[in-house]
C-alpha angles and dihedrals in degrees: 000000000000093000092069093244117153120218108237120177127202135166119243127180125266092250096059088044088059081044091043097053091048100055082046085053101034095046096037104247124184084215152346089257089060100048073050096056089044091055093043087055098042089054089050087043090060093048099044079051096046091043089060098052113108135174121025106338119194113214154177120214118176116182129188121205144155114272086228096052139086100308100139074068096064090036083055093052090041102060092041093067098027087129089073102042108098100173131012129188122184127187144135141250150175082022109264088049132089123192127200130187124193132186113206135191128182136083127331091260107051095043080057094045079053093052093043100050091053095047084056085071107107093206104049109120098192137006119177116185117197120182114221102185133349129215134002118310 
């Protein structure tokens, strides 16, 4: 394999295989291993991003789980950075899903002690961060 790649191999479920083979298809997509490679990027691309955030930051965080997952692991992680949680919103939805969305406001470290905290939860399905405003105006 002259372009330096490594072979790496992981289990997913069948869901995000289906998922998987339409975005392949979709986003036209030589393979699976290079719509891969794009999501890979885009993740390092959000935590280089959120790394470099310093000062207050003003955030959304919406997360999407199963109501019959892990969820004392989000309340944990909740009530240790309340301080930064402005806003919260809870309900459910498709049955057996629940969504929150949270809007949080404090310094840079905290907000990603928050993120990370709640990516360290095994059963959330999808987490999406987006930064409103950045430093003290």
């Amino acid at each position: 394999m002259g372009l330096g790649l490594t072979i790496i191999t992981f289990s997913v479920p069948q869901e995000l295989e289906r998922d998987l083979n339409d975005a392949v298809k979709r986003m036209g997509f030589i393979s699976r291993s290079e719509a891969i490679r794009h999501a890979l990027r885009l993740l390092a691309s959000e935590l280089r991003s959120l790394d470099r955030l310093t000062g207050k930051v003003l955030a959304v965080i919406a997360v999407v789980y199963g109501k019959n997952s892990e969820k004392t692991r989000v309340c944990k992680v909740q009530h240790e950075y309340g301080d930064v949680i402005n806003a919260y919103f809870h309900a459910h939805i498709e049955g057996e899903r629940c969504v929150e969305i949270m809007v949080v406001h404090g310094e840079a470290d905290r907000v990603r002690g928050f993120i990370s905290g709640l990516r360290a939860s095994r059963d959330l399905e999808q987490m999406r961060v987006v930064v409103l405003d950045q430093g003290e105006k």
